[in-house]
C-alpha positions in Angstrom: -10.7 9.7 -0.5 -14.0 7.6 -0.3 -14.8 5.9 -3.5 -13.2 7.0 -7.4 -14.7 5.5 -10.4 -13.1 2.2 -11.6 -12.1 4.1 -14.9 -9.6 6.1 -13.3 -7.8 3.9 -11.2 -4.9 3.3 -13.4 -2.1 2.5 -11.1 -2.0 -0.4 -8.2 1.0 0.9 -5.1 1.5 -0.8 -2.1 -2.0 -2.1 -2.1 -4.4 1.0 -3.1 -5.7 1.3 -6.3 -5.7 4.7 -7.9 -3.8 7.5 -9.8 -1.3 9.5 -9.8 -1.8 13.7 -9.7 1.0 15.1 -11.7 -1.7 17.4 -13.3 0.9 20.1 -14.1 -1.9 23.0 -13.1 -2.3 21.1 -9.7 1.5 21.4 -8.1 4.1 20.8 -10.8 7.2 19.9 -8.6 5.1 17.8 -6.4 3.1 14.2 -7.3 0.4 13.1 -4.9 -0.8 9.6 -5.2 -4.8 9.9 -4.9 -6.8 5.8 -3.7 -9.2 4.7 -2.0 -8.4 4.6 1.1 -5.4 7.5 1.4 -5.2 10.9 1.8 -6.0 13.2 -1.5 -2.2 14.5 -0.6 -0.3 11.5 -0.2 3.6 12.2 -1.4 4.2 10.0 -4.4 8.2 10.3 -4.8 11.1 8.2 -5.0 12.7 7.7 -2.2 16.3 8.2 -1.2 18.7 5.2 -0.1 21.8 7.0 1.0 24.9 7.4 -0.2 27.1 5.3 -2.5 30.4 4.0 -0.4 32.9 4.0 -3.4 31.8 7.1 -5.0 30.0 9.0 -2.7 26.9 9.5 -5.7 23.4 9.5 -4.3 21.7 6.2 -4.2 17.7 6.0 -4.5 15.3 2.7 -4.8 14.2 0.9 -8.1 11.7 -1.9 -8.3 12.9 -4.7 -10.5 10.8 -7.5 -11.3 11.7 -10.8 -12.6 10.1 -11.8 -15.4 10.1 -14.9 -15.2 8.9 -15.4 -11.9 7.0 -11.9 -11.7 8.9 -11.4 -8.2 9.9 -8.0 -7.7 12.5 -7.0 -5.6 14.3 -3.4 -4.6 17.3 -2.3 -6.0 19.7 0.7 -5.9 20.2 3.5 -8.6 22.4 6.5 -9.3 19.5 8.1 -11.4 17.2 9.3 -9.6 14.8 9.2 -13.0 14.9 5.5 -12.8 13.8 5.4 -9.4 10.7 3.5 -8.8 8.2 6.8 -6.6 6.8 5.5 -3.2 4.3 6.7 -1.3 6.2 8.3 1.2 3.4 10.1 3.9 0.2 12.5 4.0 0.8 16.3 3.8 -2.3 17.0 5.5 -2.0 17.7 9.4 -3.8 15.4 11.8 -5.1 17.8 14.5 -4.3 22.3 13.4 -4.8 25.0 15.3 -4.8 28.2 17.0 -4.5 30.3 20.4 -4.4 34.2 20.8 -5.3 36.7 23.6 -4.5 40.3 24.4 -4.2 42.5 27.0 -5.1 46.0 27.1 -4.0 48.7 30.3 -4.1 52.5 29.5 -2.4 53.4 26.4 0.0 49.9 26.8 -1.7 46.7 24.3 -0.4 43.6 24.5 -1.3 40.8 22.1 -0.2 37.6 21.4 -1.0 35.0 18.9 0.2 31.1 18.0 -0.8 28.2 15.2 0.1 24.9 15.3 -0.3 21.5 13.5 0.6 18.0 14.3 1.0 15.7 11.9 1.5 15.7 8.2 5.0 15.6 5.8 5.9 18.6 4.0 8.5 18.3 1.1 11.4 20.4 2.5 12.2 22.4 -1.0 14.6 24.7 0.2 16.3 22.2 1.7 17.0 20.4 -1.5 18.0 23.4 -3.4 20.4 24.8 -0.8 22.0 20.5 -1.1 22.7 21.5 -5.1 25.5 19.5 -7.0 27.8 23.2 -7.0 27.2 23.2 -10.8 25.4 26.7 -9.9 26.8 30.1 -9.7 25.9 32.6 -7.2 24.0 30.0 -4.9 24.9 28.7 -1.5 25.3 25.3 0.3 23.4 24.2 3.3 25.8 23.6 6.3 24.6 19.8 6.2 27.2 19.9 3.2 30.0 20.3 5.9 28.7 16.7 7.2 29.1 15.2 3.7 32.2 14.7 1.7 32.9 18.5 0.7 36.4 19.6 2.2 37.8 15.9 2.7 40.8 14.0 1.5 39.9 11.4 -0.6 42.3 8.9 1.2 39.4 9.4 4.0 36.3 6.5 2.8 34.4 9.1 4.5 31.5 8.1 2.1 31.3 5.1 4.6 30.0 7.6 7.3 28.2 10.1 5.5 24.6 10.6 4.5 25.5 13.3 2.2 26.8 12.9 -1.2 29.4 14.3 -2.7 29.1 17.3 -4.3 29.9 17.2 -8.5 28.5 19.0 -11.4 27.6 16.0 -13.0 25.8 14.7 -10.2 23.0 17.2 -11.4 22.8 16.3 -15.1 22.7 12.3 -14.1 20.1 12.2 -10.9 17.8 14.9 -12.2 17.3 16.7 -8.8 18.5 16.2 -5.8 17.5 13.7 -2.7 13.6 13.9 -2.1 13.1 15.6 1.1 9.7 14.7 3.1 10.1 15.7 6.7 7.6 16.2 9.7 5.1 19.4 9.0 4.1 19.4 13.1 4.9 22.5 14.1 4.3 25.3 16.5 
């Protein structure tokens, strides 16, 4: 982004003055952070922090400040509505591409063709669907889920080891979704 005007530069984060895009016709499970400075698609979520080690709850990071001193320092929450949104990496790609050829003998055709990208974060939605709280009928769990606490003994503190949480119909109705999920778009 170049230059916005001054009038719509509502929100100061991590240094860049701007706004935030939750424009509902733009991309309504997604927020973009939009400055000076950034991308126009720069991921504006909260981020996660693990995994509780008593109760195995998801964990994400909440800005507090002091008001007395104004100093703000970072916190944990269950809730992932109270979580304070960071900007967390630019979807766009760095370098994107293409190669293709074919080959052509008699009646045989051969043809081959291959995109890539390198660079970028893409928010891994299927991922976070298939990581649900098991509220849900008729769904299925991601095999990550086996790495978590579903299937243990409780007298295991496997919640010590885990990056997972713990799987609970509540956890739903208290966090509001699960884990944000921003992972590397490079692909080929």
């Amino acid at each position: 982004m170049l230059s916005l005007p001054d009038d719509i530069k509502t929100t100061e984060i991590e240094g860049y003055n701007g706004y935030v895009n939750d424009d509902p016709s733009f991309v309504s499970k997604y927020k973009y952070f939009v400055a000076e400075g950034l991308s126009l698609y720069t991921w504006y979520l909260p981020k996660y922090a693990g995994v509780d080690s008593e109760t195995g709850e998801a964990l994400f990071y909440k800005d507090v400040t002091d008001e007395a001193t104004g100093a703000v320092t970072r916190e944990t929450t269950k809730n992932a509505s109270d979580a304070t949104e960071y900007l967390c990496g630019d979807a766009l790609p760095k370098f994107q591409g293409g190669l293709s050829t074919s080959f052509r003998y008699k009646n045989f055709d051969f043809s081959v063709q291959t995109t890539f990208q390198l660079g970028g974060k893409g928010y891994d939605y299927v991922y976070q669907v298939l990581m649900h709280s098991g509220g849900q009928t008729g769904t299925t769990w991601h095999k990550d889920m086996l790495n978590g606490t579903l299937g243990r003994k409780p007298i295991i503190p496997i919640f010590l080891l885990s990056a997972i949480p713990t799987p609970m119909a509540s956890l739903l109705a208290r966090t509001g979704s699960s884990p944000a999920r921003v992972i590397s778009a490079s692909r080929m």
